[in-house]
C-alpha positions as semicolon CSV with decimal commas, in nm:
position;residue;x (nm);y (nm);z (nm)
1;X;14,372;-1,074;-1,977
2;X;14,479;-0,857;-1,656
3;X;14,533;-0,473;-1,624
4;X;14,908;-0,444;-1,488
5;X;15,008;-0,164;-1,291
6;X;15,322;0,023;-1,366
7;X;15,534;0,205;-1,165
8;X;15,826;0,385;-1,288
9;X;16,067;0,678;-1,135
10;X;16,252;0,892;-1,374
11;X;16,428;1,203;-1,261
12;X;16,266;1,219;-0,943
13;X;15,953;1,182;-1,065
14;X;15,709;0,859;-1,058
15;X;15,498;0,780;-1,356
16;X;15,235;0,509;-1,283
17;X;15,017;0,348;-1,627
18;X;14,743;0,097;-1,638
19;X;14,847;-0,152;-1,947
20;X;14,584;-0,417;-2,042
21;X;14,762;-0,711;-2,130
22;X;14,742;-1,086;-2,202
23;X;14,952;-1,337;-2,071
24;X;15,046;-1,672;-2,289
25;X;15,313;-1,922;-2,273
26;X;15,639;-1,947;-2,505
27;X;15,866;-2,253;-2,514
28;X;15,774;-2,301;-2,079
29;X;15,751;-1,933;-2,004
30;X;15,511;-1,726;-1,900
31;X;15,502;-1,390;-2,114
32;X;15,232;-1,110;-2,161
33;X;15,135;-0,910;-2,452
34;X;15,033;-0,566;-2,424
35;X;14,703;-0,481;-2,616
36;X;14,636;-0,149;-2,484
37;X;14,728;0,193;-2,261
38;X;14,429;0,261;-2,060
39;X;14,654;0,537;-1,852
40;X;14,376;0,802;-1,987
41;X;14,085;0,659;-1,864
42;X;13,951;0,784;-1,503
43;X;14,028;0,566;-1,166
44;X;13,696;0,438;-1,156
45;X;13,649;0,296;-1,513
46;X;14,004;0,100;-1,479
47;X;13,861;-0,037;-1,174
48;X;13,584;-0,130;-1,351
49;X;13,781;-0,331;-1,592
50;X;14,007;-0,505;-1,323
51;X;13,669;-0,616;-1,130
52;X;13,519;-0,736;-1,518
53;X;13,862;-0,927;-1,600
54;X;13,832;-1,064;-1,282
55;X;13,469;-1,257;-1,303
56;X;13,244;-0,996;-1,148
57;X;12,918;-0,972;-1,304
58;X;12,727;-0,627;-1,347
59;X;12,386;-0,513;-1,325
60;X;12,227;-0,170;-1,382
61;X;12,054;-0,066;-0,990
62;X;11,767;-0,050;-1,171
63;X;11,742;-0,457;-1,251
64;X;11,948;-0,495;-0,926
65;X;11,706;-0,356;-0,636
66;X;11,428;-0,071;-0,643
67;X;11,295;0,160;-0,449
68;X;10,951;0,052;-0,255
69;X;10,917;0,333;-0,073
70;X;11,053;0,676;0,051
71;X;10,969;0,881;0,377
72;X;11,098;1,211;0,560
73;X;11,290;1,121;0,833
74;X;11,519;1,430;0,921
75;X;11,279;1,638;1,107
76;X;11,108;1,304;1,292
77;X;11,538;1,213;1,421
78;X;11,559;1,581;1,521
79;X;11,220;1,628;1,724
80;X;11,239;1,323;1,856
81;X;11,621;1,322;1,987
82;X;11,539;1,626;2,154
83;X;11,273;1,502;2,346
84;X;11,506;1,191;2,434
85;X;11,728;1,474;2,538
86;X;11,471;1,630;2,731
87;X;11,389;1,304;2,872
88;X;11,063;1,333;2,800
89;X;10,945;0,942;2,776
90;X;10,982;0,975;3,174
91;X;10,866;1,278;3,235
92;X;10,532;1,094;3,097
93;X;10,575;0,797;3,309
94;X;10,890;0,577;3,376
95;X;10,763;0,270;3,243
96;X;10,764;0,198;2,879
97;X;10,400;0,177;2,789
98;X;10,128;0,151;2,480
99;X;10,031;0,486;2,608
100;X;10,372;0,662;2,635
101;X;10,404;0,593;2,315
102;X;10,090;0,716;2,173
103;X;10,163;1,002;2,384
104;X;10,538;1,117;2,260
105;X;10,386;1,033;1,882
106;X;10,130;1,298;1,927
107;X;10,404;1,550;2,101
108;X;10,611;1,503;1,813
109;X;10,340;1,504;1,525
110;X;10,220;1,837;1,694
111;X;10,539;2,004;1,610
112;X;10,564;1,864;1,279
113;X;10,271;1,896;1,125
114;X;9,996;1,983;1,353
115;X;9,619;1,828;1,279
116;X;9,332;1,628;1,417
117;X;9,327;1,291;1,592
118;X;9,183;1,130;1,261
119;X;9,413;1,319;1,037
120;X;9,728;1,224;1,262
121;X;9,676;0,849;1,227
122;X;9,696;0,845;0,865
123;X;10,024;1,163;0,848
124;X;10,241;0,894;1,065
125;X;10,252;0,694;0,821
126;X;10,407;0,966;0,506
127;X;10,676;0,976;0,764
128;X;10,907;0,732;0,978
129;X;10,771;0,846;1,324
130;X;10,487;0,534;1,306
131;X;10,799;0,309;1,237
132;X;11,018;0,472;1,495
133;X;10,777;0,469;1,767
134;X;10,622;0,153;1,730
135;X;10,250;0,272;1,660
136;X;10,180;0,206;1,303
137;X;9,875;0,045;1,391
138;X;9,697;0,292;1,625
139;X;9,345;0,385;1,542
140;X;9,201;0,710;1,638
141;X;9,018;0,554;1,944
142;X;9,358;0,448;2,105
143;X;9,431;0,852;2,107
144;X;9,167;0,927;2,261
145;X;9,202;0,712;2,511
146;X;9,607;0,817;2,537
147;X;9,482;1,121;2,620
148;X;9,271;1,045;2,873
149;X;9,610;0,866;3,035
150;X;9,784;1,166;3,015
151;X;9,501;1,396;3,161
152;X;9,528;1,168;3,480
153;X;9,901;1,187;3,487
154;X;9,937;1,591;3,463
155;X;9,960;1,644;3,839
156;X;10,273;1,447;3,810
157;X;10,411;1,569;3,530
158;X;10,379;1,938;3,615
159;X;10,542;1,863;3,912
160;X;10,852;1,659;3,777
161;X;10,856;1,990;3,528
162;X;10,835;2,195;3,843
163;X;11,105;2,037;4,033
164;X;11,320;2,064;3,703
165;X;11,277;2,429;3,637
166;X;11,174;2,595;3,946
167;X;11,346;2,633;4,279
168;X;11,365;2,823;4,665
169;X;11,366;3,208;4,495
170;X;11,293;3,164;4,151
171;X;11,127;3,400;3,953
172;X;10,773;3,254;3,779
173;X;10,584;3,393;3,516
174;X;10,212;3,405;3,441
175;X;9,978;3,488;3,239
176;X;9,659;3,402;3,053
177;X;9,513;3,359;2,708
178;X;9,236;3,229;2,519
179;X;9,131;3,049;2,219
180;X;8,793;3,000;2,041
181;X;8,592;2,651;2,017
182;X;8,430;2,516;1,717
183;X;8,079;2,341;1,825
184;X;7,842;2,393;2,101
185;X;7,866;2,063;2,361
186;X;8,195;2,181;2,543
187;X;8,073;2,281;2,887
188;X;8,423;2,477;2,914
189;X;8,315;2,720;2,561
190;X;8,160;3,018;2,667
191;X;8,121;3,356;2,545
192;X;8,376;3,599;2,684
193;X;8,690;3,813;2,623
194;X;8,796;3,684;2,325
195;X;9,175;3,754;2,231
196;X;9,147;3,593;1,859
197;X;8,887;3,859;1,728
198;X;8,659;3,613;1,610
199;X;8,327;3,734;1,679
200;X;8,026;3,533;1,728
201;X;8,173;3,229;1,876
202;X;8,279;3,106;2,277
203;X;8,571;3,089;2,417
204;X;8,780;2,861;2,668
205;X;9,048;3,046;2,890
206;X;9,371;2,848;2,931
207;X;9,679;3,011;3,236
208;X;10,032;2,923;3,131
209;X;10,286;2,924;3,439
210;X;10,627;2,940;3,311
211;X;10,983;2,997;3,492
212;X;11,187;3,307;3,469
213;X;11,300;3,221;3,068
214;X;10,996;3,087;2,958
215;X;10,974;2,700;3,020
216;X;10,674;2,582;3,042
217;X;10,581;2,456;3,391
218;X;10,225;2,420;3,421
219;X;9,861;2,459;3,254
220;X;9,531;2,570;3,386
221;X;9,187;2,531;3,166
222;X;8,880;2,747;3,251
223;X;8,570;2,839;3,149
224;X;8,568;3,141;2,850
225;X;8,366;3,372;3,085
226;X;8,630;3,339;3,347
227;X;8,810;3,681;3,428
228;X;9,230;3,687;3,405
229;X;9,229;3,757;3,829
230;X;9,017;3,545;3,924
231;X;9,245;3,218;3,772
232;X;9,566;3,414;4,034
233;X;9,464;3,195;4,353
234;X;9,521;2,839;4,166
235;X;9,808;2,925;4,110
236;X;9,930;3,048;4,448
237;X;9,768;2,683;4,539
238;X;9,997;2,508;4,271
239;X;10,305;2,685;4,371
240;X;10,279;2,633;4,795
241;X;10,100;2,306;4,769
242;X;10,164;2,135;4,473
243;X;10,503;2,239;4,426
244;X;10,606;2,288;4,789
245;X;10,776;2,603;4,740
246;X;10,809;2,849;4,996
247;X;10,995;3,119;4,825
248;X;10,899;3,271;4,479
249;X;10,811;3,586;4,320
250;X;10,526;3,571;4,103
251;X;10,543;3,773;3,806
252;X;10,193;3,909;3,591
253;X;10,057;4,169;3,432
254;X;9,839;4,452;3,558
255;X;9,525;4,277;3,452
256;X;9,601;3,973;3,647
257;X;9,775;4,098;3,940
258;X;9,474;4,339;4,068
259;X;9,513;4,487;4,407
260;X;9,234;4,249;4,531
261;X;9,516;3,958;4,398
262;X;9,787;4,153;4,560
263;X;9,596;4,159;4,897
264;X;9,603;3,767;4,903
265;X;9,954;3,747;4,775
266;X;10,017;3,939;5,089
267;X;9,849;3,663;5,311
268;X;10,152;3,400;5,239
269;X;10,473;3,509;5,359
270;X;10,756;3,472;5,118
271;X;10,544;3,470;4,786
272;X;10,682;3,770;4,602
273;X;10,522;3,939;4,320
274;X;10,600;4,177;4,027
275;X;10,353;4,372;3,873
276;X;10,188;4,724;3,717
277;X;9,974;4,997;3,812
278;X;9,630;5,055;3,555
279;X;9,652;5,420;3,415
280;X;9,381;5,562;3,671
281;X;9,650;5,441;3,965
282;X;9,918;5,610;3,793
283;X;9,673;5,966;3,719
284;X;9,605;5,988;4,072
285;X;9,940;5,947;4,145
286;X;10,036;6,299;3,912
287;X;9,747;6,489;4,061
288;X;9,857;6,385;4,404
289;X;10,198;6,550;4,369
290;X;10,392;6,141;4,408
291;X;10,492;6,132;4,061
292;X;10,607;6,452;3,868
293;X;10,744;6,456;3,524
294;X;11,054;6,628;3,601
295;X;11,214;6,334;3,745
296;X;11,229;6,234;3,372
297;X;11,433;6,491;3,309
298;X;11,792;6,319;3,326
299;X;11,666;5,976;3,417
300;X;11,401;5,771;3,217
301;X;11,372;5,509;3,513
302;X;11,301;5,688;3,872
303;X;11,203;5,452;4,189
304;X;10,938;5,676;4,454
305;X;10,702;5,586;4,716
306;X;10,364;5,664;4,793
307;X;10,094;5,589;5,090
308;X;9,850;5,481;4,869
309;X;10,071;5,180;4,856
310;X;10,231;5,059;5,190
311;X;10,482;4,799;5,184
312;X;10,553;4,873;4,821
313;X;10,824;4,933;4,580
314;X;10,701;5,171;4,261
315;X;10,950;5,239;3,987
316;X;10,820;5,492;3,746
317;X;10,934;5,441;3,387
318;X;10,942;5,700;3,067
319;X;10,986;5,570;2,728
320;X;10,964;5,891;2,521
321;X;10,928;5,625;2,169
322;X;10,624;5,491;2,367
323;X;10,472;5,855;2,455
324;X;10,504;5,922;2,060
325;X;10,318;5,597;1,971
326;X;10,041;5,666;2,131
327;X;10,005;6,000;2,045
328;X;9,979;5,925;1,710
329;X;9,749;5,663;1,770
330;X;9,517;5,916;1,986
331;X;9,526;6,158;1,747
332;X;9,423;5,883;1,424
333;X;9,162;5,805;1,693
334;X;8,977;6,108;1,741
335;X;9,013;6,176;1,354
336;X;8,820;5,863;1,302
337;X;8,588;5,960;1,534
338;X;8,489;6,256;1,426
339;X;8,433;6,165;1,076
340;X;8,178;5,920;1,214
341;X;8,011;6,191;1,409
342;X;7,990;6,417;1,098
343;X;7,828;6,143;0,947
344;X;7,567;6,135;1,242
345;X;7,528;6,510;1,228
346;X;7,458;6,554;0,823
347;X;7,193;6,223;0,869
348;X;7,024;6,389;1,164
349;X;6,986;6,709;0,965
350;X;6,886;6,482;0,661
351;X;6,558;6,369;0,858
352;X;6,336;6,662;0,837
353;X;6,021;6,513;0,799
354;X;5,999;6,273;1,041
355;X;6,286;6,372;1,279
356;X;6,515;6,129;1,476
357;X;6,447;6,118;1,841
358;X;6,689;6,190;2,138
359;X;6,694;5,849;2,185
360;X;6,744;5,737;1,866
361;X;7,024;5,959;1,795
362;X;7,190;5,853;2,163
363;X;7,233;5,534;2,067
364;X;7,388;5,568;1,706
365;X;7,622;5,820;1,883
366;X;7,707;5,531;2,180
367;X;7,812;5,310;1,844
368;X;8,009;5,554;1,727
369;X;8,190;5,687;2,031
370;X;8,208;5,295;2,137
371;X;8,398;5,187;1,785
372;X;8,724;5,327;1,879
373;X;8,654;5,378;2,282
374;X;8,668;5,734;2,241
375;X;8,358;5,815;2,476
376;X;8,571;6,015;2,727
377;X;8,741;6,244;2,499
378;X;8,376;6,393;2,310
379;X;8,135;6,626;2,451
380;X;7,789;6,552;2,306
381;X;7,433;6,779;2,346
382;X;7,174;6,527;2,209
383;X;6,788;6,631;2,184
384;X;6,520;6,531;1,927
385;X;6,649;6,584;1,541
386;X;6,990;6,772;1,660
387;X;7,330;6,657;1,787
388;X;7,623;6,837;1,856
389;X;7,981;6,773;1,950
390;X;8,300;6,921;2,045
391;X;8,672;6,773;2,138
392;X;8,682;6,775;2,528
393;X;9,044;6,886;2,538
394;X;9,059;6,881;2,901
395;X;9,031;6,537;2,892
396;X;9,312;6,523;2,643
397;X;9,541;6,681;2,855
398;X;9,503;6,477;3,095
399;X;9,550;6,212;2,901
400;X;9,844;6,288;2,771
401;X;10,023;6,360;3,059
402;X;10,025;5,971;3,100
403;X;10,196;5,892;2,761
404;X;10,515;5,697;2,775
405;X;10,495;5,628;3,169
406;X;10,436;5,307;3,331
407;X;10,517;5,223;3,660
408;X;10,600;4,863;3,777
409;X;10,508;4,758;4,152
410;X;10,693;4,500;4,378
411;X;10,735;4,387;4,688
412;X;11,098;4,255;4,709
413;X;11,290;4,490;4,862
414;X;11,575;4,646;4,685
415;X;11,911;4,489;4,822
416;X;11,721;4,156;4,675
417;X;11,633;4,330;4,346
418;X;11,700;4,621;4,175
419;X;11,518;4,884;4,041
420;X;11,630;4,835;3,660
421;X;11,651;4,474;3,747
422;X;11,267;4,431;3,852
423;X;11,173;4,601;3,522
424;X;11,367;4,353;3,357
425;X;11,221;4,103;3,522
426;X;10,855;4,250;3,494
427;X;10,954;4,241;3,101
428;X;11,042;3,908;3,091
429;X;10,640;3,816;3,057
430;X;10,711;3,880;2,684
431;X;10,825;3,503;2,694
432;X;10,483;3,421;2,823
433;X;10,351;3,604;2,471
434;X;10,587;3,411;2,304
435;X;10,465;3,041;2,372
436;X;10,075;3,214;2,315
437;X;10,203;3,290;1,957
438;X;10,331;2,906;1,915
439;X;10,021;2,789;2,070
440;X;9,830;2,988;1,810
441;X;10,044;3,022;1,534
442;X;10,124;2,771;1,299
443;X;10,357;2,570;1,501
444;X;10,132;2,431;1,709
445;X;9,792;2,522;1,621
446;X;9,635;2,489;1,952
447;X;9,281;2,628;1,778
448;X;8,990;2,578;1,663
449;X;8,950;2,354;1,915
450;X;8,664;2,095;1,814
451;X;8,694;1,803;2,109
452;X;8,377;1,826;2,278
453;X;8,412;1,717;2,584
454;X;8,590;1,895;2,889
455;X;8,864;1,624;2,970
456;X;8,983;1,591;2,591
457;X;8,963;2,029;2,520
458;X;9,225;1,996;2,895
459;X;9,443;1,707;2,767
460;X;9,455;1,865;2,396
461;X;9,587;2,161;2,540
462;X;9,848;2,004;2,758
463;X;9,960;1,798;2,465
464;X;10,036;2,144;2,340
465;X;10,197;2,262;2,644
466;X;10,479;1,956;2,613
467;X;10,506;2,028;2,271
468;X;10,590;2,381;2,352
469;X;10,859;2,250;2,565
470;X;11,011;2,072;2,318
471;X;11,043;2,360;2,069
472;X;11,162;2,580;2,328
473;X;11,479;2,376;2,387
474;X;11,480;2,343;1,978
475;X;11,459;2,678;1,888
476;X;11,738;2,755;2,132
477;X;11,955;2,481;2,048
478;X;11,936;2,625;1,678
479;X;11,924;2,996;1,751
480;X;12,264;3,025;1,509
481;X;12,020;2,914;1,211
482;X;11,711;3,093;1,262
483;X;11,645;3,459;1,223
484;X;11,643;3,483;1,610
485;X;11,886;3,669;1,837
486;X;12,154;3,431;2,001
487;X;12,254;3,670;2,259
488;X;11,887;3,801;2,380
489;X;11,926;3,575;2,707
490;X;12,225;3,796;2,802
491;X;12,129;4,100;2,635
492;X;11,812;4,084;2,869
493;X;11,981;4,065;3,175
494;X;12,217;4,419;3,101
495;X;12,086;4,609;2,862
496;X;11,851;4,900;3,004
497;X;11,573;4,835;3,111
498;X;11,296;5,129;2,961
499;X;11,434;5,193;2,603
500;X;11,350;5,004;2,346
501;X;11,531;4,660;2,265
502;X;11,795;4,647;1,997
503;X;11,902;4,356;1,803
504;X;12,233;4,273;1,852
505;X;12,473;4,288;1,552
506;X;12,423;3,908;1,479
507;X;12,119;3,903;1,431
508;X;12,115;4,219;1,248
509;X;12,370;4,096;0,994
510;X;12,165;3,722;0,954
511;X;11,875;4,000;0,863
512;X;12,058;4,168;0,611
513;X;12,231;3,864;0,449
514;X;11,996;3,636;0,521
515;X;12,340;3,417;0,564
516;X;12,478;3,275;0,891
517;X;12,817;3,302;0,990
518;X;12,918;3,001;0,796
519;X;12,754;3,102;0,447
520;X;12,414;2,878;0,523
521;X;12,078;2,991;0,441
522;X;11,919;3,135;0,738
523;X;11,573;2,951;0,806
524;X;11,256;3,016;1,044
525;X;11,152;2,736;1,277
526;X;10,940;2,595;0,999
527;X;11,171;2,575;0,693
528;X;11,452;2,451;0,897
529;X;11,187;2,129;0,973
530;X;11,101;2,097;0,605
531;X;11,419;2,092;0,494
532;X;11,539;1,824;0,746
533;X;11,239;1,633;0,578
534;X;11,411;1,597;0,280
535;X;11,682;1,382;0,457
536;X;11,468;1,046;0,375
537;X;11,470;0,666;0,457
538;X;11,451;0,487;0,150
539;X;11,330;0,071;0,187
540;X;11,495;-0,126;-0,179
541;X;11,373;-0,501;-0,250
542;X;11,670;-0,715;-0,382
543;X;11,530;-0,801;-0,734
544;X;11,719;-1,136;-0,730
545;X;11,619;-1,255;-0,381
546;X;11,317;-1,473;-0,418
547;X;11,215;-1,420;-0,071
548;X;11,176;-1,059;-0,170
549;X;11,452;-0,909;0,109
550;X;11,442;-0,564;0,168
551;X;11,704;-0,279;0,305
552;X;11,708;0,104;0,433
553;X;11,910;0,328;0,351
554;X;11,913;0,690;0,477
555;X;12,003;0,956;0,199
556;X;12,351;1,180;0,340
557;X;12,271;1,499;0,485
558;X;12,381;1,783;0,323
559;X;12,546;2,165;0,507
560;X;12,278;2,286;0,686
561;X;12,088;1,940;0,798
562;X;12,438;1,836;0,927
563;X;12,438;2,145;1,145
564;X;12,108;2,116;1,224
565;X;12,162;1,792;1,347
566;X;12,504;1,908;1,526
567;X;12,336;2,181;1,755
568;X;12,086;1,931;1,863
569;X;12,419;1,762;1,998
570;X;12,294;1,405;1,743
């Protein structure tokens, strides 16, 4: 029996049927019978038939091959052809080694799914990065030791970064941060400023220099009791020794860039520097008649000069949103505060019979006033059992008269840069903030911090530093598919400089349809990387192969892990 294939044409029209038939011989010819019209049945089935008539033999997949095992794959191919991209192996080191290898694992496990040492050996293998990397068999004692490699090789690497990113005239940014440590050998935990609000527990300081969009260039470790100025002079070191460059302009904020920092930036000829005045600067500057609040009458940005600061560019800024803001804060402030001081007043009067001293009273007032740092603004009269306050509204006055202004100091002159374009500039630190929150956020999860001794707690958090860099050039490679602005970078470099930032109509329309321009669910950084995850590599055993042969097969990737994968250019 055969399935025949008929094509007629009638009319202009062609009519095409599948006929099973059966061919015999009559008297020497050959002739066929037709025992059925299987014209109705779908493509696939009459296929199905012709391959059956034919000899073929079929199995369900089920006695055919199975499944032995499944792992997420999508995320591992995108992290780890962008850091191919980024050519990251060497940056590392050029030659292929045990350690480079350990090293990219742990770059690429921090992004996915950041954990410990011990934890990471055993999540390599739910996934295909052991396979893909070659390090299946790595024991927690190898990453250690890979980590102590790549402690010895950061000089070079933040100098190949350097000569990447950074050039003759290019704007750097700086700041610092901190993190808090879990344990008590770490000679670098100690108890300081601590910018996680965990009480009770040290610290270790850590200075991120990045270039003028945020790249990651280079990491400092210090102690926790360090102060933010104090870490400036490294990197002046870094930048003329390390890095060879003559020409930059150094970029911090007014905590870093002190006047005593300034002083020594002035001691190196071409090393420029952005930064801000501290709110007493700026009060001396209104009593002293140098800065008036008339010249924010038509103008919210105003450039003036002043001999207090010689050799210096100021540009005074007024953000009226930003006066508001913090005189609503002032005001919830001194509310507070005065509820706790009623408080004080009705106990005090409470304690007749054995009446609370002077000093007793002074220092449950100095809690008080301390909670919300609103010392300055109270007038107390404290003697044994009484207390009594009152609102020093002088104070407030003056006060006030700072809110919404901040002025932004320089020394490049103003052919060079501009006045809008140096607050711009000074602004641009917010990218700075912006790796903090992936260091600390879930991303990357740069604390607690439990290794406990000072080389690892340094290599840990460099590992997090080229981990950074390899979500920064993710996040913008898939800025169309995240809930992120795809025109910030030019939006930053014209839009004005003192008012507040607007989205741009992109990303306000991804907001309020939570769709992308194509109709595909917009993601965060996160979701985007589990859903690649579900793109898997599947490993099926031949059932019939006595030598137990195996094959992969990876499943097809659907809209948005096709685009995914398109933006990162695989």
């Amino acid at each position: 029996m055969h399935v025949a294939k008929i094509v007629r044409k009638h009319r202009g029209k062609t009519y095409i049927s599948h006929l099973l038939r059966q061919s015999y011989r009559h008297e020497g010819k050959v002739k066929h019978r037709t025992l059925g019209n299987l014209s109705h049945l779908p493509p696939r089935l009459i296929g199905l038939i012709q391959r059956s008539l034919a000899g073929e033999t079929f199995v369900s997949p089920a006695k055919a091959f199975r499944t032995t095992q499944s792992r997420p794959h999508g995320h591992v191919e995108a992290v780890l052809t962008t850091c191919r991209q980024l050519d990251l192996e060497n940056l590392l080191a050029t030659k292929p080694s045990r350690q480079r290898s350990l090293i990219l694992a742990l770059i690429v496990q921090r992004i996915l799914f950041p954990c410990s040492k011990l934890a990471t050996t055993r999540y390599w293998h739910t996934t295909t990065l052991a396979e893909e990397l070659g390090v299946g068999d790595a024991s927690r004692k190898e990453l250690y030791a890979a980590m102590d490699w790549l402690l010895r090789r950061q000089r070079d690497i933040e100098q190949k970064l350097a000569r990447r990113h950074l050039a003759e005239g290019a704007v750097v940014l700086y700041d610092v941060s901190s993190s808090y440590y879990e344990g008590r050998t770490c000679p670098l935990a100690c108890y300081g400023h601590s910018r996680d609000g965990k009480k009770g527990l040290p610290i270790i300081v850590y200075g991120l220099l990045t270039d003028g969009q945020g790249r990651p260039v280079a990491l400092d470790v210090y102690p926790g009791n360090t102060g933010d100025p104090v870490t400036v002079p490294d990197q002046i070191d870094k930048l003329r020794g390390r890095f060879a460059l003559r020409r930059v302009v150094l970029v911090g904020d007014r905590g870093l860039l002190t006047q005593t920092q300034i002083e020594t930036l002035r001691e190196y000829p071409g090393l420029g520097w952005i930064a801000a005045l501290r709110g007493e600067a700026i009060r001396e500057l209104l009593e002293r008649g140098r800065l008036q609040r008339s010249l924010f009458d038509r103008k919210d940005l105003a450039e003036i000069r002043s001999p207090d600061f010689p050799g210096e560019r100021l540009i005074a800024c007024y953000n009226p949103l930003l006066a508001e803001r913090r005189q609503q804060k002032r005001r919830r402030l001194l509310e507070a505060t005065e509820a706790n001081l009623r408080r004080l007043e009705a106990e005090v009067r409470r304690r007749t019979k054995k009446p609370l001293s002077a000093a007793a009273i002074g220092l449950k007032a100095g809690k008080v006033l301390g909670r919300y740092k609103m010392a300055k603004h109270f007038r107390l009269e404290i003697a044994d059992g009484r207390v009594a306050w009152a609102r020093d509204e002088a104070a407030i006055r003056r006060e006030e008269q700072l809110d919404g202004i901040y002025v932004i100091r320089t020394s490049e002159r103003a052919k060079a840069l501009p006045a809008a374009d140096c607050v711009r500039t000074y602004k641009s630190l917010a990218q700075v903030e912006q790796a903090f929150r992936c260091f600390k956020g879930l991303d990357l999860r740069v604390r607690p911090i439990h290794h406990r001794v000072d080389p690892r707690v340094r290599a840990h958090l460099f590992l997090c530093l080229l981990a950074y860099a390899v979500e920064w050039q993710m996040r913008r490679a898939w800025a169309p598919l995240l809930y992120a602005d795809e025109e910030l970078a030019e939006d930053r470099q014209e839009r004005d400089p003192v008012k507040p930032a607007q989205p741009s109509a992109t990303a306000q329309a991804k907001k309020e349809t939570h769709e992308t321009e194509s109709g595909l669910p917009v993601q965060s950084f996160g979701s985007l990387l589990a859903h690649l995850a579900r793109r898997v590599r599947n490993t099926h055993q031949i059932v019939s192969d006595p030598s137990g042969a195996t094959f992969q097969q990876l499943t097809e990737a659907d809209a948005l892990q096709a685009e995914a994968l398109r933006l990162l250019q695989l």
